[in-house]
C-alpha positions in Angstrom: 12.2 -1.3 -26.0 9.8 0.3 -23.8 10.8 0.7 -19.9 9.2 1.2 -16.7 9.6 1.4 -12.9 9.8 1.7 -9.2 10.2 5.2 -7.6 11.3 4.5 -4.0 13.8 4.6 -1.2 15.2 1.6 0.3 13.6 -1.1 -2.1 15.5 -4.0 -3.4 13.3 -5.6 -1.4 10.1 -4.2 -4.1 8.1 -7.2 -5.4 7.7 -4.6 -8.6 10.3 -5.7 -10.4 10.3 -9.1 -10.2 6.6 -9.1 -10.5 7.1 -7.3 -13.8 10.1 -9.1 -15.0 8.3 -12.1 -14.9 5.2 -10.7 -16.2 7.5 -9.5 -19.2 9.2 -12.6 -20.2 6.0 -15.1 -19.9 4.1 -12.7 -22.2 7.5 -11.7 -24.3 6.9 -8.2 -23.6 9.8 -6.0 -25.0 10.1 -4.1 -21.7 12.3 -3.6 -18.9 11.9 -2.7 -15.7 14.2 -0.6 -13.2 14.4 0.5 -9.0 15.1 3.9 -8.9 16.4 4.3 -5.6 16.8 7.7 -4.5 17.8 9.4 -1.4 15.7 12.5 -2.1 13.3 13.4 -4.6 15.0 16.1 -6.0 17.0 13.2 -7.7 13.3 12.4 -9.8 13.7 15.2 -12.1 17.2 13.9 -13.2 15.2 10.2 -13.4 13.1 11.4 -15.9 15.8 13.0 -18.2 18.0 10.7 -18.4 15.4 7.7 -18.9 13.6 9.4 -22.5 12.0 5.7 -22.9 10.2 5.3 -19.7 6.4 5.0 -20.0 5.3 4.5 -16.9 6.4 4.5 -13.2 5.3 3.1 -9.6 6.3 5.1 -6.7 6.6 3.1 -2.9 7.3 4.5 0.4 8.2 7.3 1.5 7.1 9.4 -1.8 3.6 8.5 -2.9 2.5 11.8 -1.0 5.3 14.2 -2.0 5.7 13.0 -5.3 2.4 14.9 -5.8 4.0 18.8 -6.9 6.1 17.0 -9.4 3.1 15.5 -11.3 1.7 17.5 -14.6 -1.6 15.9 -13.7 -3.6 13.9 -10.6 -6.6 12.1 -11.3 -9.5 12.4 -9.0 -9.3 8.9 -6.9 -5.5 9.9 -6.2 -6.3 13.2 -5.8 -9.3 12.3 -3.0 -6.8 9.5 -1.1 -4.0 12.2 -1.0 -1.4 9.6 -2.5 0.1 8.7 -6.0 1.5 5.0 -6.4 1.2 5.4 -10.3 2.4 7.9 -12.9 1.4 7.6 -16.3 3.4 9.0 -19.4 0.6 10.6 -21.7 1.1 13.2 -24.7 4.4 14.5 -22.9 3.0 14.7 -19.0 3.3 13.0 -15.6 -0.1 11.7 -14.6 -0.5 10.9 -11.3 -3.1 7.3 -10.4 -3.6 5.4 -7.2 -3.9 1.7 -7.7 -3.4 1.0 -4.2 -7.3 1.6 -3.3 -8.1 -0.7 -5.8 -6.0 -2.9 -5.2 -6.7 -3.5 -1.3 -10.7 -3.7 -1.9 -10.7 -6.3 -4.5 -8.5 -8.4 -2.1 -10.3 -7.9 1.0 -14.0 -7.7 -0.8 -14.9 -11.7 -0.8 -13.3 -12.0 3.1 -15.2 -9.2 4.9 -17.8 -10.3 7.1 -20.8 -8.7 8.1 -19.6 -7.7 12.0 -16.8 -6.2 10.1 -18.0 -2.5 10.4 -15.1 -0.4 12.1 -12.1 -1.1 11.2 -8.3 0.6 13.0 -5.9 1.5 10.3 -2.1 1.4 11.8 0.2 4.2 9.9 -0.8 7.3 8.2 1.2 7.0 5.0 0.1 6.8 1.5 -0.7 3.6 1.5 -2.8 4.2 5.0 -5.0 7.1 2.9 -5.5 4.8 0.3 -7.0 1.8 2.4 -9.1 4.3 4.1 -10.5 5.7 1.0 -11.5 1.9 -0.1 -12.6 1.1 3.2 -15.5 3.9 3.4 -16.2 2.8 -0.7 -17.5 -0.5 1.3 -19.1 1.8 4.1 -16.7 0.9 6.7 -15.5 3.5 9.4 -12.0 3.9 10.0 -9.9 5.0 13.1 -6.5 5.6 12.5 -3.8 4.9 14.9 -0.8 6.5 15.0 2.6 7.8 17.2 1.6 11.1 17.1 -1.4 11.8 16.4 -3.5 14.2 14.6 -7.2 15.5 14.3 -9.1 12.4 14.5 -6.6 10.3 14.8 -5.9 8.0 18.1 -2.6 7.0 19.6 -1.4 3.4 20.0 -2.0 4.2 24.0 -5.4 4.7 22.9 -5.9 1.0 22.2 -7.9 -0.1 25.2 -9.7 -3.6 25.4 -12.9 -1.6 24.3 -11.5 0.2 21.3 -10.0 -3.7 19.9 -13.2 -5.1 20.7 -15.2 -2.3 18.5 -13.0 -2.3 15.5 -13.1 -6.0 14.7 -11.0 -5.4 11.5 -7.5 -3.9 12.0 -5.3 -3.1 8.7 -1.0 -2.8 9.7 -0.2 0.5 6.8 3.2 0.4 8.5 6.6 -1.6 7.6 6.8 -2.8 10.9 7.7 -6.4 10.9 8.8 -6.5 7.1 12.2 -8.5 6.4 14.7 -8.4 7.8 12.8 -7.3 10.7 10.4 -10.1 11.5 10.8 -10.1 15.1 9.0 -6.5 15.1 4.8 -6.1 15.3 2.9 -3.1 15.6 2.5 -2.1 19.2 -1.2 -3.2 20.0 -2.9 -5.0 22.7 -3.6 -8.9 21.2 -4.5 -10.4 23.9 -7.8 -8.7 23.7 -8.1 -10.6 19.8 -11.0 -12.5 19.3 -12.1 -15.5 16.5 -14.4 -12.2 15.3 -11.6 -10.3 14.2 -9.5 -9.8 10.5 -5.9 -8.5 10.8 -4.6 -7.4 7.6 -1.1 -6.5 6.5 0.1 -4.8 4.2 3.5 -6.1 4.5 3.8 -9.2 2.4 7.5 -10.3 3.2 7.9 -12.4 5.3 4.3 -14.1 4.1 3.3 -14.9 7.8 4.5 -11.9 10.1 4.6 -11.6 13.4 1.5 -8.9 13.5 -0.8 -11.8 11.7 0.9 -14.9 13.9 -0.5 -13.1 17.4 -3.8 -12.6 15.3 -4.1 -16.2 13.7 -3.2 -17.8 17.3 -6.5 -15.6 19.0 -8.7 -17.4 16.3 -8.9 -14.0 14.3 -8.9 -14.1 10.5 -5.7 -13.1 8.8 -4.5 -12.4 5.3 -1.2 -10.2 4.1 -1.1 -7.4 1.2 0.5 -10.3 -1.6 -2.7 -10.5 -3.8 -3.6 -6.5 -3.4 0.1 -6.1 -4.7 -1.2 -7.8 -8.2 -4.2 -6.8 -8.4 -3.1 -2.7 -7.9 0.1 -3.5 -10.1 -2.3 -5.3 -12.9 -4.5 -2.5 -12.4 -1.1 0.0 -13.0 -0.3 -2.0 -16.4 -3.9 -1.1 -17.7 -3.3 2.6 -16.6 0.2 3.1 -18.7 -1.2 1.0 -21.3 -4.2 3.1 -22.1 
């Protein structure tokens, strides 16, 4: 029986499993699949020995970045984002693949609009890297907004009416608002939401968060991360089955 799995901390919550539990049983897949839930990664090592049958892994917040020195190998993409959410078991190594990228522009590709040019990414995590990297595959610039900020990068003080009404497409990278914490939003300024803009979170329980209720009650487009969650996790099944 083969076995896979979610790298993580903090994630019973994970749609992995379940997604590939189900996945497994409709198409009678002799597979398993396991939340590793560890405090530290210097608990992966011991992960990987004691679990000989694993052939493949996903890895969530907070490690998609410093799961990176424990890889045998990093493929370009994940290399370029900065992130790993995939590791594949090949001829005895760790190879390290980012289906996140992937998996956010083939949701978001049939709903961008042309006005759509700049868009605010909120959080500078893996996942954050990752949407950026997709985002300037479709030529859009990206601002990122964060509590401290670095280089480039803008704080959520930052976020005057002209800044929201520039970036017409704002992406929520954080956890902010994620069950059980629905009563939570990202700290922007919605009142200055228009019909023209798309918020997009990556947060996909609860379904309707409050981030993408302020946005849907200015008029603005809205969508969560539930279909870029299939498609990257689809697009990790590929990878391990190479």
């Amino acid at each position: 029986m083969m076995k896979y799995g979610l790298v993580g901390k903090g994630i019973d919550y994970s749609f992995s499993k379940k997604y590939f539990e189900e996945k497994f049983k409709k198409e009678l897949i002799d597979a398993t699949y396991e939340n590793f839930d560890l405090s530290t990664l210097s608990e992966f090592k011991k992960v990987i020995q004691k679990n000989k049958k694993l052939r493949g892994l996903n890895v969530t917040t907070p490690y998609k970045v410093d799961i990176i020195p424990f890889l045998d190998e990093v493929k370009t993409q994940a290399k370029n984002i900065g992130a790993v959410n995939t590791i594949q078991f090949k001829d005895g190594k760790l190879i390290g693949h980012n289906t996140d990228g992937f998996g956010f522009v083939k949701s978001i590709f049939t709903l961008i609009e042309n006005h759509h040019e700049k868009a605010l990414i909120l959080g500078t995590g893996g996942a954050s890297k990752a949407v950026i990297n997709g985002l300037n595959s479709m030529s859009i610039e990206s601002t990122v907004v964060s509590r401290n900020p670095e280089g480039q990068q803008i704080s959520y003080r930052d976020l005057t009416k002209d800044v929201i009404e520039e970036h017409l497409l704002i992406v929520n990278c954080t956890p902010v608002g994620t069950h059980p914490n629905e009563s939570k939003c990202p700290d922007i300024p919605y009142k200055y939401l228009t019909h023209k803009h798309f918020l997009y979170d990556l947060v996909y329980n609860p379904s309707m968060t409050k981030f993408l209720a302020l946005g849907n009650q200015k008029g603005a487009k809205i969508t969560n991360g539930s279909k870029m969650l299939v498609f990257q996790a689809e697009r990790a099944w590929q990878i391990w089955n190479e």
